[in-house]
PDB file with one MODEL, atoms N, CA, C and O in Angstrom:
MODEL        1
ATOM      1  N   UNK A   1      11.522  -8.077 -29.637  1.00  0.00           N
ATOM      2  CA  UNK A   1      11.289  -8.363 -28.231  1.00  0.00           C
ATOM      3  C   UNK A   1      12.564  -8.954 -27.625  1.00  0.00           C
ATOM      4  O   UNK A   1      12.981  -9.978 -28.166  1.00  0.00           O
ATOM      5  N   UNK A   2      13.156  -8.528 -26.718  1.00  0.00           N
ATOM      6  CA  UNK A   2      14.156  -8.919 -25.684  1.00  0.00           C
ATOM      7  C   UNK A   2      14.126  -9.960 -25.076  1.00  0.00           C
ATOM      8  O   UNK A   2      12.975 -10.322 -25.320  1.00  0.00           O
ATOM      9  N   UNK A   3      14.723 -11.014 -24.209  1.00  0.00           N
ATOM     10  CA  UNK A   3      14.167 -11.774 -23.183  1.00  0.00           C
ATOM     11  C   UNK A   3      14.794 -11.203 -22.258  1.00  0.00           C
ATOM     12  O   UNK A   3      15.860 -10.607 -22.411  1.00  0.00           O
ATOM     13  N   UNK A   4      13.994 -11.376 -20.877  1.00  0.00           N
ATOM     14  CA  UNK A   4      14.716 -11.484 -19.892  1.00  0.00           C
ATOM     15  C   UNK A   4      15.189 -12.765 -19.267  1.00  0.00           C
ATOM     16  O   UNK A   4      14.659 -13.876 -19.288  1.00  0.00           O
ATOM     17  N   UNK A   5      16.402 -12.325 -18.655  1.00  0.00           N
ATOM     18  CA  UNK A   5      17.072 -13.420 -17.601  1.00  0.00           C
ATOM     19  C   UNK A   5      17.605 -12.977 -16.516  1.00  0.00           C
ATOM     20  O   UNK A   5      17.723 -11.752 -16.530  1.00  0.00           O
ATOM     21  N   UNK A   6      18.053 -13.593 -15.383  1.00  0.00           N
ATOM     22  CA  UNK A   6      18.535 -13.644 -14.057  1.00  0.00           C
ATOM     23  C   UNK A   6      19.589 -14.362 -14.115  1.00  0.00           C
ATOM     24  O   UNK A   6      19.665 -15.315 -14.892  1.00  0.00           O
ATOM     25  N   UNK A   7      20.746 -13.949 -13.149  1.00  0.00           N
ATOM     26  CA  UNK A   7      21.723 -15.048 -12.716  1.00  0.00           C
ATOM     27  C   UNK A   7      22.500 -14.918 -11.506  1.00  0.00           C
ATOM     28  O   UNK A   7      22.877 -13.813 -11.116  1.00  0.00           O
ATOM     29  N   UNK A   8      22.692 -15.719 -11.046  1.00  0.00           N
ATOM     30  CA  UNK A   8      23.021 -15.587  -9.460  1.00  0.00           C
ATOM     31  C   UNK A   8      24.501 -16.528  -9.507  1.00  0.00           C
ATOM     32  O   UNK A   8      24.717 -17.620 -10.031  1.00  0.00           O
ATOM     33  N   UNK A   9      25.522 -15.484  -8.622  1.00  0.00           N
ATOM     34  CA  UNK A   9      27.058 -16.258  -9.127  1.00  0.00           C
ATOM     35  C   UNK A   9      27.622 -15.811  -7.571  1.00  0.00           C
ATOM     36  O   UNK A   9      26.987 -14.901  -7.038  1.00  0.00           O
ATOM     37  N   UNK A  10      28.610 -16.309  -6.916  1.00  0.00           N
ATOM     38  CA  UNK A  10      29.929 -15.946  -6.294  1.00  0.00           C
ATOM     39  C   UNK A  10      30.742 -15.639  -6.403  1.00  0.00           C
ATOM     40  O   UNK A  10      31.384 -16.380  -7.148  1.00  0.00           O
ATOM     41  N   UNK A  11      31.365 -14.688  -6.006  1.00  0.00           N
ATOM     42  CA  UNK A  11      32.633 -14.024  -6.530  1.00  0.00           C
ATOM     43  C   UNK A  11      33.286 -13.141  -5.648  1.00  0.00           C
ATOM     44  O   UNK A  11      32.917 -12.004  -5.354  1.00  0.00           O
ATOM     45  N   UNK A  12      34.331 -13.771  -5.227  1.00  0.00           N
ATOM     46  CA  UNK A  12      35.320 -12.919  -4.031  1.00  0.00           C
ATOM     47  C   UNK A  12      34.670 -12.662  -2.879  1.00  0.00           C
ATOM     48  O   UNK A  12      35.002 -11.712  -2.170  1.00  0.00           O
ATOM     49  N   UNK A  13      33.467 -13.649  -2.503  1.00  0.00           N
ATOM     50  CA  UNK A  13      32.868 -13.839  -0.720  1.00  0.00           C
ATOM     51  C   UNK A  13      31.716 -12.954  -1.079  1.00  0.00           C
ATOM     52  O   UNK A  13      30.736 -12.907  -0.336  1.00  0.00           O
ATOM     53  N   UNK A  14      31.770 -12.390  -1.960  1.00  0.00           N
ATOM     54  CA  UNK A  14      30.520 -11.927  -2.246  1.00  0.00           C
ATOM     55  C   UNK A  14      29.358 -12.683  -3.371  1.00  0.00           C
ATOM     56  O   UNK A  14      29.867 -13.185  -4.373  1.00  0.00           O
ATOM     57  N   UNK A  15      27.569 -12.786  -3.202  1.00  0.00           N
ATOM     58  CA  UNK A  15      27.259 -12.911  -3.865  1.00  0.00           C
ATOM     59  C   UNK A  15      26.498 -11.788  -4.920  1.00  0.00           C
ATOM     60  O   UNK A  15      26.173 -10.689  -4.470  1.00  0.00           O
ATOM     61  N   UNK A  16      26.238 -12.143  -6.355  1.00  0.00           N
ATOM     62  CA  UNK A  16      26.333 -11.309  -7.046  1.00  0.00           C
ATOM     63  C   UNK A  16      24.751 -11.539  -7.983  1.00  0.00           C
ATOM     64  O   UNK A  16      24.809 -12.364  -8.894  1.00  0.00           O
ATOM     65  N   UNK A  17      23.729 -10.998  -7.805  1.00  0.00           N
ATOM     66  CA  UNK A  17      22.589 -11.188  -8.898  1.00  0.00           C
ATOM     67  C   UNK A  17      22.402 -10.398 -10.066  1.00  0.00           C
ATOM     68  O   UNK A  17      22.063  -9.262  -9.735  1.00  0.00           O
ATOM     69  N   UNK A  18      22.492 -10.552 -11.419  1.00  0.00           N
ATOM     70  CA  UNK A  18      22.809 -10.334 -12.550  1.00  0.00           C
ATOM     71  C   UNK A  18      21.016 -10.365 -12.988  1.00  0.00           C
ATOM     72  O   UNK A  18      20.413 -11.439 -12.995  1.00  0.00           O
ATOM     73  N   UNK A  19      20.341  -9.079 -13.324  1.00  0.00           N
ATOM     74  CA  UNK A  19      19.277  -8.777 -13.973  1.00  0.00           C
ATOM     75  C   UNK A  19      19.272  -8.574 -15.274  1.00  0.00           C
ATOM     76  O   UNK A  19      19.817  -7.506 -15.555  1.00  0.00           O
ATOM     77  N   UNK A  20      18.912  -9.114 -16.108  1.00  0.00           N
ATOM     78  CA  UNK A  20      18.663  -8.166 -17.815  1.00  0.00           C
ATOM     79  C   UNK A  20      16.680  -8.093 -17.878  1.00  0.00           C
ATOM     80  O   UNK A  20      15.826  -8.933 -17.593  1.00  0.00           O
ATOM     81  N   UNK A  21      16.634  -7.313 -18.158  1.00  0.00           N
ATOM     82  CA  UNK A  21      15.243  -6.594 -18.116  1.00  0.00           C
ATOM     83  C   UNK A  21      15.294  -5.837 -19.467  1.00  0.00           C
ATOM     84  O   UNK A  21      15.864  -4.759 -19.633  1.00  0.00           O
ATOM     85  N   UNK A  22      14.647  -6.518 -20.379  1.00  0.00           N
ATOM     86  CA  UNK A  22      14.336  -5.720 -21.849  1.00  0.00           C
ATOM     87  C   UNK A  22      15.535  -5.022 -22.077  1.00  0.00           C
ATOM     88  O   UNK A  22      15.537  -3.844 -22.435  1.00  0.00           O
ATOM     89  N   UNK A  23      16.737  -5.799 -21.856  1.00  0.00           N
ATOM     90  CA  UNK A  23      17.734  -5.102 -22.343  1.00  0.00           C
ATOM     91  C   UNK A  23      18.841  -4.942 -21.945  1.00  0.00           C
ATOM     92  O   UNK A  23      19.888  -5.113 -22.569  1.00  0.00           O
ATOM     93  N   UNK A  24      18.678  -4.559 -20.743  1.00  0.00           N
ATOM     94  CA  UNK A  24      19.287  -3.263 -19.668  1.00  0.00           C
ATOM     95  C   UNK A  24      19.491  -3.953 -18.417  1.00  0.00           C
ATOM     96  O   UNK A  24      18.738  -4.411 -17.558  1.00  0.00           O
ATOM     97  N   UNK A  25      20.812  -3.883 -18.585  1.00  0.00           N
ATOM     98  CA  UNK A  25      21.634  -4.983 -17.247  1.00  0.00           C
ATOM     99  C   UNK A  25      21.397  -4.246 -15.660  1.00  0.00           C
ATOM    100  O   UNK A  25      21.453  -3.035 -15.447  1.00  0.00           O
ATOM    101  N   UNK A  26      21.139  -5.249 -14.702  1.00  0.00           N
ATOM    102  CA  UNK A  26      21.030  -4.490 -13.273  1.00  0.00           C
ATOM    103  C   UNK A  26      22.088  -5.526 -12.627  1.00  0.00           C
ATOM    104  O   UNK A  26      22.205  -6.705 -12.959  1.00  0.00           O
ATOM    105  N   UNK A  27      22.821  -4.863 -11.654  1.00  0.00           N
ATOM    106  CA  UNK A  27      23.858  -5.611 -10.786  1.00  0.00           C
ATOM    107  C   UNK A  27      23.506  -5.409  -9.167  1.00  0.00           C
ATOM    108  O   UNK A  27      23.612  -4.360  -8.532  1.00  0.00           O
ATOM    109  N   UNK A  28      23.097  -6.590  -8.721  1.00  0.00           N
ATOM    110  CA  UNK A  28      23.324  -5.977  -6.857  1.00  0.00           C
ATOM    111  C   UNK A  28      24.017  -6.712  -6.385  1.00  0.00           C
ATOM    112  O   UNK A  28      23.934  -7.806  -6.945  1.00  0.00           O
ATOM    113  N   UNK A  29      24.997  -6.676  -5.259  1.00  0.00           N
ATOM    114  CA  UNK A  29      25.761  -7.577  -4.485  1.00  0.00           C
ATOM    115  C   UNK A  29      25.146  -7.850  -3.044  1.00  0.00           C
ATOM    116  O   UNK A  29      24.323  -7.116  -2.498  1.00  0.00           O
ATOM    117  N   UNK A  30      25.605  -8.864  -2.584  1.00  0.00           N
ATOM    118  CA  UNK A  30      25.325  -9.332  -1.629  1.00  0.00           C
ATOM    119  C   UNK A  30      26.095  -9.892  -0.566  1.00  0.00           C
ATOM    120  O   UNK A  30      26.864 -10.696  -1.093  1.00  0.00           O
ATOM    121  N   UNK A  31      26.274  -9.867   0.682  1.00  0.00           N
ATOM    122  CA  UNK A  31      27.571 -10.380   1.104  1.00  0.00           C
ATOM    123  C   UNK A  31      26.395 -11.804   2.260  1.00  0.00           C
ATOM    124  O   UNK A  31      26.846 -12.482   3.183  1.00  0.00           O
ATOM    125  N   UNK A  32      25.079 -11.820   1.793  1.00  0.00           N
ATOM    126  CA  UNK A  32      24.974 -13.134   2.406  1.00  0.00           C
ATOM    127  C   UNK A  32      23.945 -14.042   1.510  1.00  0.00           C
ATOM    128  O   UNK A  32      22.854 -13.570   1.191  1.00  0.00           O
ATOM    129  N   UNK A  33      24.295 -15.238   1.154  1.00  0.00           N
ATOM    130  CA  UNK A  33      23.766 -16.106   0.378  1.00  0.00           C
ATOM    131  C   UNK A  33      22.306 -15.816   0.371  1.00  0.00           C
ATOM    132  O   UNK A  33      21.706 -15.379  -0.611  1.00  0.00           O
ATOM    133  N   UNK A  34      21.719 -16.111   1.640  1.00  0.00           N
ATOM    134  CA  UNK A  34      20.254 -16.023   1.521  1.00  0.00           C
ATOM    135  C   UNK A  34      19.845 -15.085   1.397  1.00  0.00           C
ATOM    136  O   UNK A  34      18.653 -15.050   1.092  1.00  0.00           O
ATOM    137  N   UNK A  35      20.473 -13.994   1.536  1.00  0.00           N
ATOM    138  CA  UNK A  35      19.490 -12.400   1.104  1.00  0.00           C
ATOM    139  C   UNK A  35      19.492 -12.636  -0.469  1.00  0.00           C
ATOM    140  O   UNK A  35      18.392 -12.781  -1.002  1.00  0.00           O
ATOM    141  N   UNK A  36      20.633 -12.686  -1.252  1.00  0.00           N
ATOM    142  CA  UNK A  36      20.704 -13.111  -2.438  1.00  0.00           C
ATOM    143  C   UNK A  36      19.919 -13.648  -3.108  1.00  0.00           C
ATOM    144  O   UNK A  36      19.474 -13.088  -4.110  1.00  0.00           O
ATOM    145  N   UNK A  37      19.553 -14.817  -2.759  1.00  0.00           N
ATOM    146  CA  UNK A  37      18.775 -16.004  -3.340  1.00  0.00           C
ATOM    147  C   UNK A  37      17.529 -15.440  -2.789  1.00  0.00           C
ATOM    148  O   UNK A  37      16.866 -15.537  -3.822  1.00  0.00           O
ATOM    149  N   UNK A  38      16.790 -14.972  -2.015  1.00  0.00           N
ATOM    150  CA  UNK A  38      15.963 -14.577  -2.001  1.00  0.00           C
ATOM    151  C   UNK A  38      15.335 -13.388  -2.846  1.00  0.00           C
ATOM    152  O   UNK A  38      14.205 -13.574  -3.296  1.00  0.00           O
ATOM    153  N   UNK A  39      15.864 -12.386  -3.057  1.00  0.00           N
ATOM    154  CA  UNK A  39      16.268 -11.520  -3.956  1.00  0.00           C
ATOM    155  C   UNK A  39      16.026 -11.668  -5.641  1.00  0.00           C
ATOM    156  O   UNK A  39      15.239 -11.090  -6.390  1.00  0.00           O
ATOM    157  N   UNK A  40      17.202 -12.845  -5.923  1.00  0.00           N
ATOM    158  CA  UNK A  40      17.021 -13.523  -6.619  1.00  0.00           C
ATOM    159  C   UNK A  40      15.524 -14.254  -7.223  1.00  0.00           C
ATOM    160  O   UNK A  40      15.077 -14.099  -8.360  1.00  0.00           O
ATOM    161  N   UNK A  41      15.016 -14.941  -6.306  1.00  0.00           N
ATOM    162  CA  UNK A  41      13.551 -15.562  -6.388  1.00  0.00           C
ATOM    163  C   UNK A  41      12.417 -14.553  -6.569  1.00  0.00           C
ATOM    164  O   UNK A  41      11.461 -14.646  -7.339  1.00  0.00           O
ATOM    165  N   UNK A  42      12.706 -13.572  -5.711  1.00  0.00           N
ATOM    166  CA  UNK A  42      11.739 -12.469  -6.203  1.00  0.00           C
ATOM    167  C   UNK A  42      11.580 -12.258  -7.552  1.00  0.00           C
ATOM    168  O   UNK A  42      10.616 -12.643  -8.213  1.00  0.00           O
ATOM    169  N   UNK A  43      12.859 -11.433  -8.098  1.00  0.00           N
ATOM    170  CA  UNK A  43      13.196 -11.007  -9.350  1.00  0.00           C
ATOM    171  C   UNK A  43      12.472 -12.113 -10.607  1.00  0.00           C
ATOM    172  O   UNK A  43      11.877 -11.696 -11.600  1.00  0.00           O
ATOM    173  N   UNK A  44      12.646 -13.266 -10.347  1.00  0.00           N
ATOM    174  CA  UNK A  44      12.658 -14.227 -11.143  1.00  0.00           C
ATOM    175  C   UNK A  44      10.901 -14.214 -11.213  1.00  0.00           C
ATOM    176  O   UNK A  44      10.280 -14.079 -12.267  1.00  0.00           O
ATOM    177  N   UNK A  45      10.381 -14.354 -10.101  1.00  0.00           N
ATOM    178  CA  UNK A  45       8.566 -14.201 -10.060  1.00  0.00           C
ATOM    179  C   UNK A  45       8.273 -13.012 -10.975  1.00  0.00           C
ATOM    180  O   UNK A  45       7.497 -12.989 -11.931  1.00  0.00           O
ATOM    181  N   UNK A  46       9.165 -11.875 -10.424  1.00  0.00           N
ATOM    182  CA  UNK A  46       8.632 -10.176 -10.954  1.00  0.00           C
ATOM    183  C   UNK A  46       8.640 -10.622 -12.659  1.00  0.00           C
ATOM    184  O   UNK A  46       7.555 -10.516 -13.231  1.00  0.00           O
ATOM    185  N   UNK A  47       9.426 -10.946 -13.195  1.00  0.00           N
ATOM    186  CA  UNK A  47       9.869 -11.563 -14.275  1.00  0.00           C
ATOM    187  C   UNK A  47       9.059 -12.631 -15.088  1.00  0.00           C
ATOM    188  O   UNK A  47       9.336 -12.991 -16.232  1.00  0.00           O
ATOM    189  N   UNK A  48       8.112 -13.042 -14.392  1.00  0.00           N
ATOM    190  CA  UNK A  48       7.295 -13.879 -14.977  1.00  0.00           C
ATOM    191  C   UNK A  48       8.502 -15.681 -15.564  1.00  0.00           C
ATOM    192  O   UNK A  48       8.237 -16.511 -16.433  1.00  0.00           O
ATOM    193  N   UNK A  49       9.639 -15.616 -14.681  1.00  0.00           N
ATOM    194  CA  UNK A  49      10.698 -16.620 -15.239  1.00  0.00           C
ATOM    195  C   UNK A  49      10.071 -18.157 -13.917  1.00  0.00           C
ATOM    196  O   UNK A  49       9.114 -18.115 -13.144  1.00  0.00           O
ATOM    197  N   UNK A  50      10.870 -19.080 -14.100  1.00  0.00           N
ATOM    198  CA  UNK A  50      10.226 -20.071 -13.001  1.00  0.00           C
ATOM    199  C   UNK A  50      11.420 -20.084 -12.295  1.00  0.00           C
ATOM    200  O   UNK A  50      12.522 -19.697 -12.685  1.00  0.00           O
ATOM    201  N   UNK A  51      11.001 -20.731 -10.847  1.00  0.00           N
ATOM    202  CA  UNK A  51      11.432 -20.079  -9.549  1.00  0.00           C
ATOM    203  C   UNK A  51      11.943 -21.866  -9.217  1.00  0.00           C
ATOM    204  O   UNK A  51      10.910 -22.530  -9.302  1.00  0.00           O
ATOM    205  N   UNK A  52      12.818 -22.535  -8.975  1.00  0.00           N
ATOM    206  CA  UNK A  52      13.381 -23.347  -8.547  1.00  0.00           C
ATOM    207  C   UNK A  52      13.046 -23.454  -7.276  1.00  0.00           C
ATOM    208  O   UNK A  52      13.077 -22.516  -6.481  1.00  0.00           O
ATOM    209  N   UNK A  53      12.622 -24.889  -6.951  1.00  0.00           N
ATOM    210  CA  UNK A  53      12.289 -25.328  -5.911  1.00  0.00           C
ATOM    211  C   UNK A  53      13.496 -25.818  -4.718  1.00  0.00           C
ATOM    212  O   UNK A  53      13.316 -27.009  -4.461  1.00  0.00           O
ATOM    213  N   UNK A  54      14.539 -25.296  -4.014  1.00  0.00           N
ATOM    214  CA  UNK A  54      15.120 -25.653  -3.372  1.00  0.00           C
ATOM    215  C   UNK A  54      14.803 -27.231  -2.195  1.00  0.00           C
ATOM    216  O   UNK A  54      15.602 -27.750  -1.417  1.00  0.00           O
ATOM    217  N   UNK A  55      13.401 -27.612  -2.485  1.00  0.00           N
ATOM    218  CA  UNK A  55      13.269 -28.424  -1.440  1.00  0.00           C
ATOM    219  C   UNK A  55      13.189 -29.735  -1.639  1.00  0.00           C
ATOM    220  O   UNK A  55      12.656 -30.591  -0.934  1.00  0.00           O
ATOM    221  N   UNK A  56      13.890 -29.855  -2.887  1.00  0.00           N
ATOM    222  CA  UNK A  56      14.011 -31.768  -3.000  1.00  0.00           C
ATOM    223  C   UNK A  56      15.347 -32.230  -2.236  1.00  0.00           C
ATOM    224  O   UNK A  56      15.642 -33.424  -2.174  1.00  0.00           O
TER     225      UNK A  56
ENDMDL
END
């Protein structure tokens, strides 16, 4: 069994979300934070992973 993970990085004004899904790497870019991170949060639910609370 594989794990999955997520990762969310910056790089050259762009942001960048990093998928592994049983394996098998997915890349999307983003050129605005919050589409990203939103994106991001999805993925992470779809994933059954826990979703960080931005609101403390």
């Amino acid at each position: 069994m594989r794990l999955n993970s997520i990762i969310l990085f910056q790089e050259n004004e762009e942001w960048i979300v990093v998928v592994v899904e049983d394996g098998e790497e997915t890349r999307r870019t983003f050129a605005n934070e919050r589409f990203a991170k939103n994106w991001h949060d999805g993925q992470r639910l779809r994933l059954g992973l826990e979703v960080a609370n931005d609101d403390a």
